[in-house]
DSSP file (Angstrom, degrees, kcal/mol; ACC not computed):
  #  RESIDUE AA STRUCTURE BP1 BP2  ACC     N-H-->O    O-->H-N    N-H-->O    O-->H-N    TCO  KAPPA ALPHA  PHI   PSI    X-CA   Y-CA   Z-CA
    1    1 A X              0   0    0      0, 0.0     2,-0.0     0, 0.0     0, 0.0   0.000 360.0 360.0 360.0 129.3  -10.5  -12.4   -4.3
    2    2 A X    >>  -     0   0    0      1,-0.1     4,-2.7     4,-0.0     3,-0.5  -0.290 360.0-110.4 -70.3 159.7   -9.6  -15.9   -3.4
    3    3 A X  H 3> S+     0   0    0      1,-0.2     4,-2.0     2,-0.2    75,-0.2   0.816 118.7  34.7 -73.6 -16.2   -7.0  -17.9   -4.5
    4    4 A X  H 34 S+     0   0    0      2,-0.2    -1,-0.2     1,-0.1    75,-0.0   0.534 111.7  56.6-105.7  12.8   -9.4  -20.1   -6.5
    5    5 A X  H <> S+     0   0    0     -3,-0.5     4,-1.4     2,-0.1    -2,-0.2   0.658 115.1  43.5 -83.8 -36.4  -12.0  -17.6   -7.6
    6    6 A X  H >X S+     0   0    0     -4,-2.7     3,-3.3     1,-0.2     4,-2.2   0.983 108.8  53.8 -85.8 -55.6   -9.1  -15.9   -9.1
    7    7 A X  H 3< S+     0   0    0     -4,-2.0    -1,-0.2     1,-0.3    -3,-0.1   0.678 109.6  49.8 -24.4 -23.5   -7.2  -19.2  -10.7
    8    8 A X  H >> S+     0   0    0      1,-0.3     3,-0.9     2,-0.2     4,-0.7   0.613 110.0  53.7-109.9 -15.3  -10.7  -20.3  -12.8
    9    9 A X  H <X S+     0   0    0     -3,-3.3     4,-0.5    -4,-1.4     3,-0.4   0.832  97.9  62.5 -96.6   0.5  -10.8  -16.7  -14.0
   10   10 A X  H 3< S+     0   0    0     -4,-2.2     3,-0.2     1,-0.2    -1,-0.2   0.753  97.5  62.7 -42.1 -30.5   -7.2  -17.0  -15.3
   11   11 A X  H <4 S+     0   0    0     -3,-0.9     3,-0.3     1,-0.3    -1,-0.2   0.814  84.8  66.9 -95.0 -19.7   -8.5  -19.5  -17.5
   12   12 A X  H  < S+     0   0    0     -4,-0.7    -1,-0.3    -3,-0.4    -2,-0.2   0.771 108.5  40.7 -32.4 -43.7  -10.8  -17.4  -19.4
   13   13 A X  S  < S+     0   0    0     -4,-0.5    -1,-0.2    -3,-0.2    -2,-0.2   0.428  96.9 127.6-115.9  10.6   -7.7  -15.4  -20.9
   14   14 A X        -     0   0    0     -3,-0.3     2,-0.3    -4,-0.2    -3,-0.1  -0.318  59.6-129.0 -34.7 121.7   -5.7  -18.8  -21.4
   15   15 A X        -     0   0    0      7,-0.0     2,-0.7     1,-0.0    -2,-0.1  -0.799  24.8-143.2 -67.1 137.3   -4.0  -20.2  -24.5
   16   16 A X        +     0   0    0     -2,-0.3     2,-0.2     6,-0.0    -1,-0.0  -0.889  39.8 132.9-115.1 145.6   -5.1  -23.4  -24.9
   17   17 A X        -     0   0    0     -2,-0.7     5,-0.1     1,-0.1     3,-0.0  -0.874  61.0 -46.5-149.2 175.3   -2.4  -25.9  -26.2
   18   18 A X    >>  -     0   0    0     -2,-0.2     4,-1.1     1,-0.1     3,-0.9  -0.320  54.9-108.7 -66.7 165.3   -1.2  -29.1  -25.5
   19   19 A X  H >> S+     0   0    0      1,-0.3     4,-3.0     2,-0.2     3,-0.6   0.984 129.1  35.8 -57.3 -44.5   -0.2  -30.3  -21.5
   20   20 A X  H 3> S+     0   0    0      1,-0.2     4,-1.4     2,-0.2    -1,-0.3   0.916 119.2  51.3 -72.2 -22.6    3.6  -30.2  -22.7
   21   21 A X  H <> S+     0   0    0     -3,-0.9     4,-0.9     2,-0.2    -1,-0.2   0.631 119.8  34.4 -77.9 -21.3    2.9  -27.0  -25.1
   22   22 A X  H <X S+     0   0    0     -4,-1.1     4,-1.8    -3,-0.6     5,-0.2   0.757 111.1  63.3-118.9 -49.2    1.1  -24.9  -22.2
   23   23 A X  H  X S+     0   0    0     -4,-3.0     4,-1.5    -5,-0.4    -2,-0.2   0.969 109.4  37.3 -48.0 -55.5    3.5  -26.4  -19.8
   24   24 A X  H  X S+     0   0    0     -4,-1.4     4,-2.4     2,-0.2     5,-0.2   0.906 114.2  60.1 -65.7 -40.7    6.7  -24.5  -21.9
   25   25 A X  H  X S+     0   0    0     -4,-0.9     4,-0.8     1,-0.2    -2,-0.2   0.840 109.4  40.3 -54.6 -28.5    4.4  -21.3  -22.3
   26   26 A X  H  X S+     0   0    0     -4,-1.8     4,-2.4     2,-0.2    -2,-0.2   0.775 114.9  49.9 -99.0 -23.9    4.0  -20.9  -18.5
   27   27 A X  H  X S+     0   0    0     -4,-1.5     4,-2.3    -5,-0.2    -2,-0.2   0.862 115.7  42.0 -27.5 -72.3    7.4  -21.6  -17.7
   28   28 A X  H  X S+     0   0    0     -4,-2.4     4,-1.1     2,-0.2    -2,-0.2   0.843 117.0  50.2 -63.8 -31.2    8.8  -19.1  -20.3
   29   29 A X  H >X S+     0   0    0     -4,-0.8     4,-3.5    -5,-0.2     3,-1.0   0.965 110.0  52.5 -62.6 -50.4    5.9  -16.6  -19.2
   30   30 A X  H 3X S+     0   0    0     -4,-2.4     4,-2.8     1,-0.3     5,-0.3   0.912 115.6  34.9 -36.7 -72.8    6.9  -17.0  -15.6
   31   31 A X  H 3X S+     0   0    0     -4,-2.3     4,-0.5     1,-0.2    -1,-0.3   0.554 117.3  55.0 -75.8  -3.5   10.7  -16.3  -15.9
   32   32 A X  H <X S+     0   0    0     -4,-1.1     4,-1.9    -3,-1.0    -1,-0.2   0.902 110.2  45.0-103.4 -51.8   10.1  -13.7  -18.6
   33   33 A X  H  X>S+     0   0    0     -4,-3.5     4,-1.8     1,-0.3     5,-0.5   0.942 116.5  50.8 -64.8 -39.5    7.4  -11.5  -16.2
   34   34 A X  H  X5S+     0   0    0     -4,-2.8     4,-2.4    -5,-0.5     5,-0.3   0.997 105.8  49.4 -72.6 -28.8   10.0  -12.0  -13.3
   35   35 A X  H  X5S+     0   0    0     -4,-0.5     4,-1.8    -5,-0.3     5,-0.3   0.980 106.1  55.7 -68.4 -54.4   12.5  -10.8  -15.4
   36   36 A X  H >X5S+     0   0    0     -4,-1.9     3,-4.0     2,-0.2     4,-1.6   0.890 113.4  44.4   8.3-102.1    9.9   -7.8  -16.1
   37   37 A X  H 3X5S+     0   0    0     -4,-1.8     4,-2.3     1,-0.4     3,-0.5   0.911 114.3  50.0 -54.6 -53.4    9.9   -7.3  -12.0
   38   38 A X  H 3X<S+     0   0    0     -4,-2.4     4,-1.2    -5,-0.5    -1,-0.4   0.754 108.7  51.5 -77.6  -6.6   13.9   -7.6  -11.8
   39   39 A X  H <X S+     0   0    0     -3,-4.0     4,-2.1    -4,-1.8    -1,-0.2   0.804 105.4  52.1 -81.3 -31.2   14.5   -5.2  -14.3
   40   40 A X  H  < S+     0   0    0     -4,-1.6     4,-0.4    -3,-0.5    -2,-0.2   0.911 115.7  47.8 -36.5 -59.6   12.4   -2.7  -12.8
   41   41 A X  H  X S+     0   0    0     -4,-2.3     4,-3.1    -5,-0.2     5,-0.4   0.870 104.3  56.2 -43.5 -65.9   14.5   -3.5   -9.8
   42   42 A X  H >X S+     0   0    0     -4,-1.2     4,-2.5    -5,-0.3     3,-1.5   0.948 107.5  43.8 -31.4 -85.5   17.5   -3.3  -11.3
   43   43 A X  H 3<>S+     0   0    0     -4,-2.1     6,-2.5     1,-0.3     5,-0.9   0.708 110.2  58.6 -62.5 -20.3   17.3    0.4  -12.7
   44   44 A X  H 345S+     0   0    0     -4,-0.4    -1,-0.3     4,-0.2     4,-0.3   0.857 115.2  32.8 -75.8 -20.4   15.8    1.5   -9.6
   45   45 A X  H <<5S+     0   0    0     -4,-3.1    -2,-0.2    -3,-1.5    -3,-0.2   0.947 137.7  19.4 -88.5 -49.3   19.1    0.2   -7.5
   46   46 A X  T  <5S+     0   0    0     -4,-2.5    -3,-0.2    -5,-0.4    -4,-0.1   0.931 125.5  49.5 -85.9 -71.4   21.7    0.8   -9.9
   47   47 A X  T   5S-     0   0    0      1,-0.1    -3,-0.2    -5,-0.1    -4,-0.2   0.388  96.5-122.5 -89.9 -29.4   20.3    3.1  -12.3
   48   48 A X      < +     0   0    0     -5,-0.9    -4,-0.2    -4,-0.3    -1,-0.1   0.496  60.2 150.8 120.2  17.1   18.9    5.7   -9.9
   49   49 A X        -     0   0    0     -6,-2.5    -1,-0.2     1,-0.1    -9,-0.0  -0.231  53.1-101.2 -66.8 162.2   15.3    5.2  -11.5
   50   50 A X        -     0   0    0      1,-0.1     2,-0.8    -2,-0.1    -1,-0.1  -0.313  36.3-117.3 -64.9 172.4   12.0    5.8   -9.4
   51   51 A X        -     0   0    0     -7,-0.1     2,-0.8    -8,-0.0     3,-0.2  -0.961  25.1-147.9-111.7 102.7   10.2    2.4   -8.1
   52   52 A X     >  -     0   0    0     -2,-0.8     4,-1.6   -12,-0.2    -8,-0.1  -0.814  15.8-173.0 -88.9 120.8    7.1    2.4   -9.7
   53   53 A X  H  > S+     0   0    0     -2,-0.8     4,-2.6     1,-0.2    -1,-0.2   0.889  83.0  46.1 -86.1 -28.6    5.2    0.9   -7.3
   54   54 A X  H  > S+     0   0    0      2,-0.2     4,-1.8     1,-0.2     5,-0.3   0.931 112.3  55.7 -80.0 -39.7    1.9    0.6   -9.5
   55   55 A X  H >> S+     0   0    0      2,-0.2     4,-2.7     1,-0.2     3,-0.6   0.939 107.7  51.9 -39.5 -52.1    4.2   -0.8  -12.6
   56   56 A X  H 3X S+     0   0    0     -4,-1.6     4,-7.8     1,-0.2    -2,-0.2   0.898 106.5  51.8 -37.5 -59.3    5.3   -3.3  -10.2
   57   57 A X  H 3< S+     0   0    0     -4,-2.6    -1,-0.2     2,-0.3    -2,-0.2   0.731 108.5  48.0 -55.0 -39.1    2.0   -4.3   -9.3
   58   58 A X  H <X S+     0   0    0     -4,-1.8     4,-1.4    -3,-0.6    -1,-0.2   0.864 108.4  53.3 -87.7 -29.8    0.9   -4.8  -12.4
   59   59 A X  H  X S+     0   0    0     -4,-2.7     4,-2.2    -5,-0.3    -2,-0.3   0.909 111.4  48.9 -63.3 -40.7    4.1   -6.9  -13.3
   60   60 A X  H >< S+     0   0    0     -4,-7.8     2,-3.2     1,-0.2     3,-1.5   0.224 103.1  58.0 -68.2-118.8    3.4   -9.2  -10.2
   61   61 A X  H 3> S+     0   0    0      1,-0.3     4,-1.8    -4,-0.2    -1,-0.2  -0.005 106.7  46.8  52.8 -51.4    0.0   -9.5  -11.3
   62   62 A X  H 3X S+     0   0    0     -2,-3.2     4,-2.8    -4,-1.4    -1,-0.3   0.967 115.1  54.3 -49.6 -56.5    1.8  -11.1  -14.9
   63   63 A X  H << S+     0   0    0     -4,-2.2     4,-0.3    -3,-1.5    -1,-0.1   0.659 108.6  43.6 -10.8 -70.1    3.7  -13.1  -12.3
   64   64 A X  H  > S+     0   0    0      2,-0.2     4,-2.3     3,-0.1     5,-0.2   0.888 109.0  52.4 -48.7 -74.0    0.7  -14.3  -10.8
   65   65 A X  H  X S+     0   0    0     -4,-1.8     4,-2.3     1,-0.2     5,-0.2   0.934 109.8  52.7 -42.9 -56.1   -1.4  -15.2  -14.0
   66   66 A X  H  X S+     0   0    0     -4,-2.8     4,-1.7     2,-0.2     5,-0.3   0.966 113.8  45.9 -68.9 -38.5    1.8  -17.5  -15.4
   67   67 A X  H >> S+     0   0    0     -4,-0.3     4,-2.3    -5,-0.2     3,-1.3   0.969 115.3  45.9 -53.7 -48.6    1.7  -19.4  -11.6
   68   68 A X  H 3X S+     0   0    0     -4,-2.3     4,-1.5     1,-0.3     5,-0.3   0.694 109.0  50.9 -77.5 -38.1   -2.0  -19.8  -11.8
   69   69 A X  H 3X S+     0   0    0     -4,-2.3     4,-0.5    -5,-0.2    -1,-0.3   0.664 111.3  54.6 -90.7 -14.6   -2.0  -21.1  -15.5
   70   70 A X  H <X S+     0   0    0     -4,-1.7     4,-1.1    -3,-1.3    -2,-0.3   0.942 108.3  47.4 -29.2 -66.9    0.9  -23.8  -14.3
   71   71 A X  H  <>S+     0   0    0     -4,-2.3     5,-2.7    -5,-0.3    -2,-0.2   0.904 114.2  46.6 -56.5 -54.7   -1.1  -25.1  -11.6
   72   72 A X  H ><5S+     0   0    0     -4,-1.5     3,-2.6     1,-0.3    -1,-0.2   0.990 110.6  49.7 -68.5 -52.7   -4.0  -25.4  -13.7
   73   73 A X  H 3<5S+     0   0    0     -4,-0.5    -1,-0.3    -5,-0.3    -2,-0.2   0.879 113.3  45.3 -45.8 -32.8   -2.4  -26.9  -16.3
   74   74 A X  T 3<5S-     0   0    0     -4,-1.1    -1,-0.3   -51,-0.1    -2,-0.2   0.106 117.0-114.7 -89.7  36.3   -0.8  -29.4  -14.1
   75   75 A X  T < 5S+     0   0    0     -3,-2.6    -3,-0.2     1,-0.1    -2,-0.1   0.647  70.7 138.8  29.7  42.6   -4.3  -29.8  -12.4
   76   76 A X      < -     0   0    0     -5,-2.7     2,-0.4    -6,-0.1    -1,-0.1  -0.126  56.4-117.8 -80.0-174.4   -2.9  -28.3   -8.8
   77   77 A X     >  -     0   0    0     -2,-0.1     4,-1.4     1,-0.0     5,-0.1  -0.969   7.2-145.4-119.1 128.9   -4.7  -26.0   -6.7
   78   78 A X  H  > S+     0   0    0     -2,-0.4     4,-1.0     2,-0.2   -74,-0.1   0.590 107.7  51.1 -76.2 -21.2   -3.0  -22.3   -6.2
   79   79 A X  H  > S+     0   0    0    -76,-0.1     4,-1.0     2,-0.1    -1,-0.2   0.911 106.7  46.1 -81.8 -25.3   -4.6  -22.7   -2.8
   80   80 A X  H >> S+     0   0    0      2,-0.2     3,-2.6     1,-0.2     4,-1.5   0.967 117.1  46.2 -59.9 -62.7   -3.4  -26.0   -2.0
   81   81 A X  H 3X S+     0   0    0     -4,-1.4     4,-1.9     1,-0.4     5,-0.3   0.739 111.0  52.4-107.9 -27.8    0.1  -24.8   -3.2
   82   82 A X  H 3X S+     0   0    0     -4,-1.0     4,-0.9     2,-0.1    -1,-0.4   0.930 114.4  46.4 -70.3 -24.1   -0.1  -21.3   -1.1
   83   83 A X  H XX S+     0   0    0     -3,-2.6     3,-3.2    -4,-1.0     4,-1.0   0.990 110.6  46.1 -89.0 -57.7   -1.0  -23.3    1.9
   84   84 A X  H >X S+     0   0    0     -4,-1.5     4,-1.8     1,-0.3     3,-0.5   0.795 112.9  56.8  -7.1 -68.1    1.9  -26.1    1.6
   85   85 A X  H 3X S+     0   0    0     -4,-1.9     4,-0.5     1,-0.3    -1,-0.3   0.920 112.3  42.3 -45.5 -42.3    4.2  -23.1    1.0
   86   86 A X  H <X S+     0   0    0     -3,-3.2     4,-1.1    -4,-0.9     3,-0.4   0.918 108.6  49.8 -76.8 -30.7    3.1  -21.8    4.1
   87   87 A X  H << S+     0   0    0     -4,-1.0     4,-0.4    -3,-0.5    -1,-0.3   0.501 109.3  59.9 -96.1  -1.6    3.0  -24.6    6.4
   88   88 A X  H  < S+     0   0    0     -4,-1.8    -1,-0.3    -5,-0.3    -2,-0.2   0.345 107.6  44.1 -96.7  35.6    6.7  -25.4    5.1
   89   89 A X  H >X S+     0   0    0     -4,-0.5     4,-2.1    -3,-0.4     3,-0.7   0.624 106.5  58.6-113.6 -23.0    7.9  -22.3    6.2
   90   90 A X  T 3< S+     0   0    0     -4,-1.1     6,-0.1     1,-0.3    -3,-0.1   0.797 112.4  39.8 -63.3 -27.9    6.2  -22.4    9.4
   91   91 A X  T 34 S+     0   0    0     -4,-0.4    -1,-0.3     1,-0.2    -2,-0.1   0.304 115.6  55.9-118.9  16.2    7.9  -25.6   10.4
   92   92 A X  T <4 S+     0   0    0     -3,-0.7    -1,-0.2    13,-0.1     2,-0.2   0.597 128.9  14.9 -85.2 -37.9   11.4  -24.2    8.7
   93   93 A X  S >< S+     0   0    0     -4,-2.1     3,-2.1     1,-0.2    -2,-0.2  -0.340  75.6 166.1-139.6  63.5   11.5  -21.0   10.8
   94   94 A X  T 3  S+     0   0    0      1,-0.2    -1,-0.2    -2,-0.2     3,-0.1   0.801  85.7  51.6 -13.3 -51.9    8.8  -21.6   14.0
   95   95 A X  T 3  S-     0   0    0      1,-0.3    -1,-0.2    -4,-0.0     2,-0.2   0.643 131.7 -94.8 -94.5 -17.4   10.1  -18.7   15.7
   96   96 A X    <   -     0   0    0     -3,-2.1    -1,-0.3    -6,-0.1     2,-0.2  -0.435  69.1 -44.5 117.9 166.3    9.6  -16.4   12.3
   97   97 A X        +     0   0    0     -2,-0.2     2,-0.3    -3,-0.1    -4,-0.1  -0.446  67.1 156.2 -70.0 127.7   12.7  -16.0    9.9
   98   98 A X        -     0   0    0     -2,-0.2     4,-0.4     1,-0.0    -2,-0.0  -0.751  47.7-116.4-115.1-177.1   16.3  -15.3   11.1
   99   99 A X  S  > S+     0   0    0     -2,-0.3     4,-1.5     2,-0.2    -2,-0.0   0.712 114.9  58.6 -88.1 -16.3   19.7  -15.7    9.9
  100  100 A X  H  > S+     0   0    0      2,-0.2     4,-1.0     1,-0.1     3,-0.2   0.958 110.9  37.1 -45.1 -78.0   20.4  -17.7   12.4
  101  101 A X  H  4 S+     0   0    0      1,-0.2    -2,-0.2     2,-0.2    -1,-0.1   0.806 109.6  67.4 -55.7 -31.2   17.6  -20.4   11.6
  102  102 A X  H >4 S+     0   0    0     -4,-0.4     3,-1.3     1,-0.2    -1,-0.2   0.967 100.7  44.9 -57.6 -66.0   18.4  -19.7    8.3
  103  103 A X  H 3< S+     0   0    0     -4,-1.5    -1,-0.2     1,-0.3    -2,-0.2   0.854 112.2  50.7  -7.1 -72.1   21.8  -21.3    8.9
  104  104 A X  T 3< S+     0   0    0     -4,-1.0    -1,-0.3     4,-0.0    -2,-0.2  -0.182  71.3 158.6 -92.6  23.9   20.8  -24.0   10.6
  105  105 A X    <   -     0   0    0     -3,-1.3     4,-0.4     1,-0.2    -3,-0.1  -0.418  29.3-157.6 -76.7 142.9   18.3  -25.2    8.5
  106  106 A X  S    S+     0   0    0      1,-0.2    -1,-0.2     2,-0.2   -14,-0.1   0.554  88.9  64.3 -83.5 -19.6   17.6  -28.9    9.0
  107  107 A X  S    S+     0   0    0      1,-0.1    -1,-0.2     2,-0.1    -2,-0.1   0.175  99.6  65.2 -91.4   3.4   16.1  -29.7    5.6
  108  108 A X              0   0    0      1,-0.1    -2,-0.2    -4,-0.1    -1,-0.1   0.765 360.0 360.0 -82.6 -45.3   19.7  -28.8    4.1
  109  109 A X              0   0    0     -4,-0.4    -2,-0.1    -5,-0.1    -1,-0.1   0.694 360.0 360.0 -90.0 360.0   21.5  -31.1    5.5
């Protein structure tokens, strides 16, 4: 699925509210489904739990749906915004990521 086949069906299971009301709903969904994925984490590193990989999956998947209902709501593209992401990471770490470049980063200083 593409990133904007999948964004317009996001909107289908959408709350609709006002820009500022949908704006705090995706915000709070976001950090509440990552928290979801870092607790997961969590009990598997400390707590000595399995990694459910398919739990996981379906918690990024939550992840996902709160980016994707951001964007729209601030009338972005979640393709636009994967590619941007991509092409500034290309031109932070040409060579591929180190620790080195990582270091050195030039947009830091």
């Amino acid at each position: 699925m593409r990133f904007d086949e999948y964004q317009k069906l996001t909107q289908a299971t959408a709350a609709r509210f006002d820009k500022d009301k949908m704006l705090v709903i995706g915000a709070l969904g976001l950090g509440g489904e990552s928290g979801e994925v870092i607790d997961h984490i969590k009990k598997y590193y400390g707590h000595g739990h399995d990694l459910d990989k398919e739990e996981l999956k379906k918690e990024l998947g939550d992840v996902l749906w709160y980016i994707a209902y951001l964007a729209s709501t601030l009338g972005l593209d979640l393709e636009d915004i994967a590619t941007m992401n991509i092409e500034k990471l290309k031109k932070r770490y040409p060579e591929g990521f180190s620790k080195e470049a990582s270091l050195k980063r030039s947009d830091l200083k």
